[in-house]
BAMI-629144 format. One line per field, with one value per residue: residue number from 1; residue in three letters; x, y, z of N, C-alpha, C in turn. Coordinates in steps of 0.2 Angstrom, whole numbers. Layout:
BEGIN
num = NUM / ...
residu = ala / ...
nxx = X / ...
nyy = Y / ...
nzz = Z / ...
caxx = X / ...
cayy = Y / ...
cazz = Z / ...
cxx = X / ...
cyy = Y / ...
czz = Z / ...
//
This chain:
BEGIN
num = 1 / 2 / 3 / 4 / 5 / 6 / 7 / 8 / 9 / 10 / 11 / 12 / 13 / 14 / 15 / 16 / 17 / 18 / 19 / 20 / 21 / 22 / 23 / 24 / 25 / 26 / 27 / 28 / 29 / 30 / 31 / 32 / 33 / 34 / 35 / 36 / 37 / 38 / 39 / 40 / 41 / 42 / 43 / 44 / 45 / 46 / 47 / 48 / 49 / 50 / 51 / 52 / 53 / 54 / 55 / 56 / 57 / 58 / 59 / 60 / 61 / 62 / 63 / 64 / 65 / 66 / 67 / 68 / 69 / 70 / 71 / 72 / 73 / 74 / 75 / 76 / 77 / 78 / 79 / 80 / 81 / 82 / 83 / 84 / 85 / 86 / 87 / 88 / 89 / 90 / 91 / 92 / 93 / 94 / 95 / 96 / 97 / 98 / 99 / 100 / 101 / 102 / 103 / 104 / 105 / 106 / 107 / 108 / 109 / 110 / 111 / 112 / 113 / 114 / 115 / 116 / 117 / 118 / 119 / 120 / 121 / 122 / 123 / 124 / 125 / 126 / 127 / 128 / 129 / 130 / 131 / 132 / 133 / 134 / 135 / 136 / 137 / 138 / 139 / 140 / 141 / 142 / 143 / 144 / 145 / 146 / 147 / 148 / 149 / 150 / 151 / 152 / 153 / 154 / 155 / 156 / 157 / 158 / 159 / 160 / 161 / 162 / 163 / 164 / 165 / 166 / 167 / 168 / 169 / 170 / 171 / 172 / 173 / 174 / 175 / 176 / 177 / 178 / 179 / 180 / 181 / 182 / 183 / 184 / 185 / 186 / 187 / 188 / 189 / 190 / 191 / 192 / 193 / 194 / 195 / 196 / 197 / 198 / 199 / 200 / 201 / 202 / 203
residu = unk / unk / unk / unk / unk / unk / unk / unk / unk / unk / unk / unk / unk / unk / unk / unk / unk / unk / unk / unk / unk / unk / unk / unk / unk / unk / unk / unk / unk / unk / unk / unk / unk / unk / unk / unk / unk / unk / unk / unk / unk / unk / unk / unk / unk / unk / unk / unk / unk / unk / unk / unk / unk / unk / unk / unk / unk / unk / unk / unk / unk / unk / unk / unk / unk / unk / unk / unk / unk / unk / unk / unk / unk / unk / unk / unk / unk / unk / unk / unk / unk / unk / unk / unk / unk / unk / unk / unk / unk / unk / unk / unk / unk / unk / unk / unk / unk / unk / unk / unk / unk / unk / unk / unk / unk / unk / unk / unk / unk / unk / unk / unk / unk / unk / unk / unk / unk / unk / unk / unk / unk / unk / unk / unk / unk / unk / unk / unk / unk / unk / unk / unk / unk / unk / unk / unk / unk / unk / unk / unk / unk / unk / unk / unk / unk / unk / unk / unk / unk / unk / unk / unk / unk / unk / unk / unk / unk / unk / unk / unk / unk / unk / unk / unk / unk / unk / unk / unk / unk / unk / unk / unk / unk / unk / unk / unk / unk / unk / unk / unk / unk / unk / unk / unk / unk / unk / unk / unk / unk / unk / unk / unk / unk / unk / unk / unk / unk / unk / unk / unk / unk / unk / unk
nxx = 986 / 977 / 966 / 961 / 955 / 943 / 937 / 930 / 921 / 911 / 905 / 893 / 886 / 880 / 872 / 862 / 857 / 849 / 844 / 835 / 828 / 822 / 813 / 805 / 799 / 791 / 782 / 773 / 769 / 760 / 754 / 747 / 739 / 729 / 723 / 716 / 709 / 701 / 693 / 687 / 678 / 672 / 665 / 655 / 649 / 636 / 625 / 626 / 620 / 607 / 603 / 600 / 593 / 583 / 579 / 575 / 563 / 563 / 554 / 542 / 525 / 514 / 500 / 482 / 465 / 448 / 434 / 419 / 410 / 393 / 379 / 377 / 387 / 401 / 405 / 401 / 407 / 421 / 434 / 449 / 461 / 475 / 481 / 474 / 469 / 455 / 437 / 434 / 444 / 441 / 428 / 434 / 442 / 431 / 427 / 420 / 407 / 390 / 380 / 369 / 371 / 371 / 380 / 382 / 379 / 388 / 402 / 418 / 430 / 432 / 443 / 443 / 438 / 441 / 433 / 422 / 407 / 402 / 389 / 382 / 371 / 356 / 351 / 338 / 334 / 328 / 339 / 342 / 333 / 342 / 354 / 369 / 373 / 386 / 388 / 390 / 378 / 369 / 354 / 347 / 352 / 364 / 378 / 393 / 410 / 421 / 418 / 408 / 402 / 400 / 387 / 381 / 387 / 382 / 372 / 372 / 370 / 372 / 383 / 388 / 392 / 406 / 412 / 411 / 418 / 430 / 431 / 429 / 444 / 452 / 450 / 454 / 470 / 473 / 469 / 459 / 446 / 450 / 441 / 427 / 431 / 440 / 436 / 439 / 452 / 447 / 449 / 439 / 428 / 425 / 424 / 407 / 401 / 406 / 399 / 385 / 386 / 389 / 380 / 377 / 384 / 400 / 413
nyy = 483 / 484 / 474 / 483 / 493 / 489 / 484 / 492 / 497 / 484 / 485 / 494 / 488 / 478 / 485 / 493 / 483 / 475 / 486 / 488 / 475 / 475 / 485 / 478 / 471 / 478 / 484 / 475 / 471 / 482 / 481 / 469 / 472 / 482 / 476 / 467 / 476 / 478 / 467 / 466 / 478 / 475 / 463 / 468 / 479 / 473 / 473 / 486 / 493 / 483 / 491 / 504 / 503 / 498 / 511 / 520 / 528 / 520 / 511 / 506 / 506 / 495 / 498 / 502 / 499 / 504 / 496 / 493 / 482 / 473 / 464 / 446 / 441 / 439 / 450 / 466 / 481 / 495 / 490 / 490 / 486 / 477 / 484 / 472 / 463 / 454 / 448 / 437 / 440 / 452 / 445 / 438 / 444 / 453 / 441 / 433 / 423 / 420 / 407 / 407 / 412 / 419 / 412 / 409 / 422 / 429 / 434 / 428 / 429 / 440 / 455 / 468 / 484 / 503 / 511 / 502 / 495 / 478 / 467 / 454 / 443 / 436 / 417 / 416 / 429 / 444 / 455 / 474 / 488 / 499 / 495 / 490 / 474 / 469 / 464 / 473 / 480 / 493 / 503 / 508 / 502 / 505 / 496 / 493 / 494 / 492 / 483 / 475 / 455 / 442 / 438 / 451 / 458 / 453 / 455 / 467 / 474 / 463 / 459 / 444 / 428 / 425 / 437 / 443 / 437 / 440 / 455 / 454 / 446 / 454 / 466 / 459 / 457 / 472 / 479 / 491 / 501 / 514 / 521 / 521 / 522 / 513 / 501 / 498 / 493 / 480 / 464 / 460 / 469 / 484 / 499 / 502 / 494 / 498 / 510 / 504 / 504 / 515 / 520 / 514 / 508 / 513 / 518
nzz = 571 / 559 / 563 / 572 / 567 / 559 / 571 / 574 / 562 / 562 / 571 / 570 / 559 / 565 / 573 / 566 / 559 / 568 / 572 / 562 / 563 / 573 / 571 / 560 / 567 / 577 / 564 / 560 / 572 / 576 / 567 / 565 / 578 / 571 / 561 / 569 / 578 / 566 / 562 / 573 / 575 / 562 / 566 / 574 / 568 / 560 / 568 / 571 / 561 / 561 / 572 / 571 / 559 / 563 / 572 / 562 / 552 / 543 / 535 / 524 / 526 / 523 / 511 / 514 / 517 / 521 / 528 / 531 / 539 / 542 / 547 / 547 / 557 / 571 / 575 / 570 / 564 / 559 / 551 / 547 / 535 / 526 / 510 / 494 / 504 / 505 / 506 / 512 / 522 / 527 / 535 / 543 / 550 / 559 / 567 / 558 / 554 / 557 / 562 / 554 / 543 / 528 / 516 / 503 / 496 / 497 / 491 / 494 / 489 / 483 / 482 / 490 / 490 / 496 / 509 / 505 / 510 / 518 / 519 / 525 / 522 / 533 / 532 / 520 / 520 / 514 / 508 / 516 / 513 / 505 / 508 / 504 / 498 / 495 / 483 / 474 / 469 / 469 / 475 / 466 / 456 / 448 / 444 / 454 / 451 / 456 / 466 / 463 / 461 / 451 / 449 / 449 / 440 / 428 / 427 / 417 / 403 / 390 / 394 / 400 / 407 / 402 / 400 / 413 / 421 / 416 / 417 / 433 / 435 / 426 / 437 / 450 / 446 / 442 / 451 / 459 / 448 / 441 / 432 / 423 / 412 / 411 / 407 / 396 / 393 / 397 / 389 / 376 / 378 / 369 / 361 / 358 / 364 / 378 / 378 / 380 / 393 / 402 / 409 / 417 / 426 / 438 / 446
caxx = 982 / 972 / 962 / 957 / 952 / 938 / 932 / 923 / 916 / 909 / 897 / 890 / 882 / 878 / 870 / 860 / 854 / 846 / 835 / 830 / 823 / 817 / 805 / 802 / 793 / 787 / 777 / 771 / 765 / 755 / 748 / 742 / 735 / 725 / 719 / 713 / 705 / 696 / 691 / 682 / 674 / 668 / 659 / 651 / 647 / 629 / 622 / 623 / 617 / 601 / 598 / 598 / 586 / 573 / 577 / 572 / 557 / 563 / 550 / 536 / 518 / 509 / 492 / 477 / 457 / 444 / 429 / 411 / 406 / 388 / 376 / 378 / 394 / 401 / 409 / 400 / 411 / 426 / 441 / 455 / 463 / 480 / 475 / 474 / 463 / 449 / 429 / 435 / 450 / 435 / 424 / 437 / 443 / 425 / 424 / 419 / 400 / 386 / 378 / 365 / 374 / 369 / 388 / 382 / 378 / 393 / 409 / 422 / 436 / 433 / 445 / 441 / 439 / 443 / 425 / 412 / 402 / 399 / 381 / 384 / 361 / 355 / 346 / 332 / 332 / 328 / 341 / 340 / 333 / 349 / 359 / 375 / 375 / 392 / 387 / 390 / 369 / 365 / 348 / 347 / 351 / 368 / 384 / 401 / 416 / 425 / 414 / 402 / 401 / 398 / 381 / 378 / 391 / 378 / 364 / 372 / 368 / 378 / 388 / 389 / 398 / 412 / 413 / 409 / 422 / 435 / 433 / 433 / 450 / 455 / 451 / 461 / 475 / 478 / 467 / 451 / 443 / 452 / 435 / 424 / 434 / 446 / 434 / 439 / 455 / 445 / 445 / 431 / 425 / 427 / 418 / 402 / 399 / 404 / 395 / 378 / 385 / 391 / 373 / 372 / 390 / 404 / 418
cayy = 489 / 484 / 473 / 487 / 496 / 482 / 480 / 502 / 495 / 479 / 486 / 498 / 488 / 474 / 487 / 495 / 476 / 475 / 491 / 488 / 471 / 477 / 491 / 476 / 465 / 480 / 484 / 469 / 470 / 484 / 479 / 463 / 476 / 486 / 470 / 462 / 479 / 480 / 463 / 465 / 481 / 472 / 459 / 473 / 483 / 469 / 475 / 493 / 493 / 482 / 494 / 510 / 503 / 498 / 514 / 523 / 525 / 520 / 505 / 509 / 504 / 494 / 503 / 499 / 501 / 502 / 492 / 491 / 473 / 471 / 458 / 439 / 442 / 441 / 458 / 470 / 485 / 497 / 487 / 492 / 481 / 479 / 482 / 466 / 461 / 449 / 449 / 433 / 443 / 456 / 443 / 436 / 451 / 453 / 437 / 425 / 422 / 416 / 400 / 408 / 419 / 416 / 414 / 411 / 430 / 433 / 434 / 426 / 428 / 446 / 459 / 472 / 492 / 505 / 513 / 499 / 490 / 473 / 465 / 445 / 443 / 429 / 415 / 416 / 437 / 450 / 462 / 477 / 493 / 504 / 494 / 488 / 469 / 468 / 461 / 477 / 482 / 499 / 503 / 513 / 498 / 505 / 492 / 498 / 488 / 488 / 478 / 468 / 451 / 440 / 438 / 457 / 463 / 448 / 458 / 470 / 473 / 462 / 453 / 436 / 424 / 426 / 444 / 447 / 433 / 443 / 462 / 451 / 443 / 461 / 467 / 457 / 457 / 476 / 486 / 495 / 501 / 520 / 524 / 519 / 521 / 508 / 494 / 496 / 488 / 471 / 459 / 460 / 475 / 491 / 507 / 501 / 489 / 502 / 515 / 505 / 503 / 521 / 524 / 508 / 506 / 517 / 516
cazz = 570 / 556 / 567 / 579 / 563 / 555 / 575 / 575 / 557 / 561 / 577 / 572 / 556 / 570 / 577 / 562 / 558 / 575 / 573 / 557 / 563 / 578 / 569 / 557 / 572 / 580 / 563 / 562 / 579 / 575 / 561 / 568 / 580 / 568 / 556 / 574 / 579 / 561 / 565 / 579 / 570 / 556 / 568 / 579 / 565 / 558 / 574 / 573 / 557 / 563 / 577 / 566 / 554 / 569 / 577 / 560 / 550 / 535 / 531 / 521 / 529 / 518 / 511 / 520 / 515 / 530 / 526 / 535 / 540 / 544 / 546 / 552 / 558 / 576 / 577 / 567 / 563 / 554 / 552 / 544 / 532 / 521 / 503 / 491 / 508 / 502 / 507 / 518 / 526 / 533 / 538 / 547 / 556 / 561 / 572 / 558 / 553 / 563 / 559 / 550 / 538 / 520 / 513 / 495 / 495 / 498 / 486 / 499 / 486 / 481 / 481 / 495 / 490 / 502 / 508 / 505 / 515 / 516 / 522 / 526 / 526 / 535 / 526 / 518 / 522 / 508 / 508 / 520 / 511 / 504 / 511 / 498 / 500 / 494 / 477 / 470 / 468 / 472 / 475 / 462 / 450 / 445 / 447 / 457 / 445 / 460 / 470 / 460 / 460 / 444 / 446 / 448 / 432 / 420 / 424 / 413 / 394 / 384 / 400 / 399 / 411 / 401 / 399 / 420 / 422 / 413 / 422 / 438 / 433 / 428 / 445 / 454 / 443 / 443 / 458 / 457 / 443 / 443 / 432 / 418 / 404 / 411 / 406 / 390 / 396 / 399 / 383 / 374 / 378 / 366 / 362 / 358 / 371 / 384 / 378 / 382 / 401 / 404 / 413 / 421 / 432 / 441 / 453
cxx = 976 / 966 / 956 / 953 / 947 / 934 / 926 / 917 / 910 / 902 / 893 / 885 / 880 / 873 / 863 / 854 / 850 / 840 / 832 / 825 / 819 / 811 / 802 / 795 / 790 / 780 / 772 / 766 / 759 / 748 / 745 / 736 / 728 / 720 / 714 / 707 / 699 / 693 / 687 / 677 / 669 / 663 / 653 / 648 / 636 / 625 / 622 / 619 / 609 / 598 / 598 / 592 / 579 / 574 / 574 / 567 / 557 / 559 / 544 / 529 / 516 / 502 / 487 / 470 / 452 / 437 / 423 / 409 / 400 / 386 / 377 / 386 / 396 / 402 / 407 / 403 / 415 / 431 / 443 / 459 / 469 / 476 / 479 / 470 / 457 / 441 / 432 / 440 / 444 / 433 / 429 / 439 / 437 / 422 / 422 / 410 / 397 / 383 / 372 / 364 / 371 / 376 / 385 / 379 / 382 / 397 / 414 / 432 / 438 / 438 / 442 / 442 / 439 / 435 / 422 / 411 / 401 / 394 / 382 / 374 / 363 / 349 / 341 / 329 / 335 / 334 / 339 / 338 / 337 / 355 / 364 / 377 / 383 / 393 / 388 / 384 / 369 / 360 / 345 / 349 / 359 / 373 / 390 / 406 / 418 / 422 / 409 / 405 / 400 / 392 / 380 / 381 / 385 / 374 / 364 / 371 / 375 / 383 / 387 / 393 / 405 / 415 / 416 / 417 / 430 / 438 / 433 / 441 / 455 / 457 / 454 / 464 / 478 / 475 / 461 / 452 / 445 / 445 / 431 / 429 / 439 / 443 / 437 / 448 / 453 / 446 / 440 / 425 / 427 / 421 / 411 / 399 / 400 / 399 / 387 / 381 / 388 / 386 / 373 / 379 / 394 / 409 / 419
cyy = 488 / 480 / 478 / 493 / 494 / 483 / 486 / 497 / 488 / 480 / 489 / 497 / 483 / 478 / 490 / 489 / 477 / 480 / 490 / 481 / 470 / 481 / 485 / 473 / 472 / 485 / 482 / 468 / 474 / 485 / 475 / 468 / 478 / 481 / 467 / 467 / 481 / 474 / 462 / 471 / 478 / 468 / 465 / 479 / 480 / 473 / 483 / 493 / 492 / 488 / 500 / 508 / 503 / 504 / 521 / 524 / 527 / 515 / 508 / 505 / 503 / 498 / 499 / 502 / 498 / 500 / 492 / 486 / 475 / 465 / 450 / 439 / 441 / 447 / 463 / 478 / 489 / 493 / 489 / 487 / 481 / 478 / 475 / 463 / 458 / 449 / 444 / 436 / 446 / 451 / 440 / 440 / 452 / 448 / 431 / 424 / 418 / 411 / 401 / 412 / 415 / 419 / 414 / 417 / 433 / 431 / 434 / 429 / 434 / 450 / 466 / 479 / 497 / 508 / 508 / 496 / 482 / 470 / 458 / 446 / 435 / 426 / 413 / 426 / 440 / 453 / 468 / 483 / 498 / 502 / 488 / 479 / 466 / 466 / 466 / 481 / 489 / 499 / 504 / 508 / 499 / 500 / 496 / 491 / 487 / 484 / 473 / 460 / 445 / 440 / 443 / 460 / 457 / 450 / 464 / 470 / 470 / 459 / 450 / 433 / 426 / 432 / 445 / 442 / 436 / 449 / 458 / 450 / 451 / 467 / 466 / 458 / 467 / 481 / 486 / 498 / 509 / 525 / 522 / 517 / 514 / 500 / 492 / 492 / 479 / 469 / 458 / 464 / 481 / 494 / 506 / 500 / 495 / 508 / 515 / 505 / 508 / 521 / 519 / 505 / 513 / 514 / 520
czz = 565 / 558 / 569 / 574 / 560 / 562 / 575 / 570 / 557 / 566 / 574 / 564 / 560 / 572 / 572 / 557 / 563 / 573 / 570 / 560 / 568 / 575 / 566 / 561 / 574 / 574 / 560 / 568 / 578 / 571 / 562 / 573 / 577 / 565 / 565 / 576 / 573 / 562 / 570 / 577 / 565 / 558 / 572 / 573 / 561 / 564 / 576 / 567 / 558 / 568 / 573 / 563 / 560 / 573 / 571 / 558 / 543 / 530 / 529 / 525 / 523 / 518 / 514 / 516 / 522 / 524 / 532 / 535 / 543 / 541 / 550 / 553 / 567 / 581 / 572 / 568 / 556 / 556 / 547 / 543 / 527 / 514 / 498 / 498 / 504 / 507 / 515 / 522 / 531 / 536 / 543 / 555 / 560 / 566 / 567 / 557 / 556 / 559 / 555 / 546 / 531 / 516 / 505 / 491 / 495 / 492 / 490 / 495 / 482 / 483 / 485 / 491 / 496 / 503 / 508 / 510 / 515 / 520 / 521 / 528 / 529 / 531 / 526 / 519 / 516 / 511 / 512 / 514 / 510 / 508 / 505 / 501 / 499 / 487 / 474 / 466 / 471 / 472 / 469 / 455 / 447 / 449 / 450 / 454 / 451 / 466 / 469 / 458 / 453 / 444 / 444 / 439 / 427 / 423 / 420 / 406 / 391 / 390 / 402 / 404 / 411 / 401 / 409 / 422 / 422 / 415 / 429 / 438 / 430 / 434 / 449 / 451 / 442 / 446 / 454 / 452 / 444 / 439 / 426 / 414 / 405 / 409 / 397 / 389 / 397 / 391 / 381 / 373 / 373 / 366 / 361 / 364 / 378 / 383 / 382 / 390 / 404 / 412 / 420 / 427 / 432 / 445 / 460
//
């Protein structure tokens, strides 16, 4: 009898072992499931990412200035150009100069402004009449900061190599000349000195 009494007890924790280690593999199983599914998520997820961005218009457009090329050029036109664009960047855009271009009239390594003009003469040829060689010469005798040249800024009162040298090196380094007053920014320049060039430049 005591036997037959121990054998009830004995299955039904036999039995009680068995499920629990059955759920244990079966969540196990699903968890490997899940981790395998996050895994293959995680790879496929770089790629949606990339195709959202190309499919929005979240990238900013660099700024742009359109500029006028004439003269010994091979493609006289407006060209549209990223800004920090250089004198040599337009003429390039333009096809490149003709063999009879007078370069040393140009300023190849200027810093381009939005609006001007540039005039590549050919050599040995005066200047057109009212027309902005790129040197930064108006007709009219006054200089433009954001386009003049070194030689044009020392034909200024009081602007020396060094001086013309310096609002150049100003100019590139932090954009166009937003308006007179901002020469006072250059080194070397204060209120006097600009006073006598008020009449005689612009931007």
């Amino acid at each position: 009898m005591p036997e037959d009494s121990e054998t009830p007890q004995v299955r039904p924790r036999a039995r009680l072992k068995l499920s629990v280690g059955a759920a244990v593999v079966l969540g196990l199983v699903v968890l490997s499931g899940a981790v395998g599914l996050g895994i293959l998520r995680g790879q496929t997820a770089p790629s949606q990412v990339v195709d959202t961005t190309d499919a929005g218009s979240a990238t900013v457009a660099p700024a742009e200035v359109y500029v006028h090329v004439l003269g010994q050029v091979a493609r006289p036109g407006l060209y549209l150009l990223e800004q920090g664009s250089r004198v040599a960047d337009a003429l390039a855009a333009a096809g490149g100069t003709l063999d009879d271009a007078d370069l040393q009239a140009v300023n190849l390594a200027r810093l381009l402004s939005d609006g001007e003009q540039i005039v590549v003469p050919q050599i040995g040829a005066a200047p057109a009449p009212g027309a902005a060689s790129g040197a930064g010469a108006a007709e009219d005798g006054v200089i433009d900061l954001n386009s003049a040249d070194q030689a044009a800024l020392e034909t200024l009162p009081r602007i020396g190599p060094a001086l013309a040298e310096r609002i150049i090196q100003w100019r590139d380094d932090n954009g166009r000349f937003a308006s007179v007053d901002d020469l006072l920014a250059v080194p070397g320049i204060g209120e006097k000195l600009l006073a006598g060039l008020r009449d005689k430049v612009r931007v």
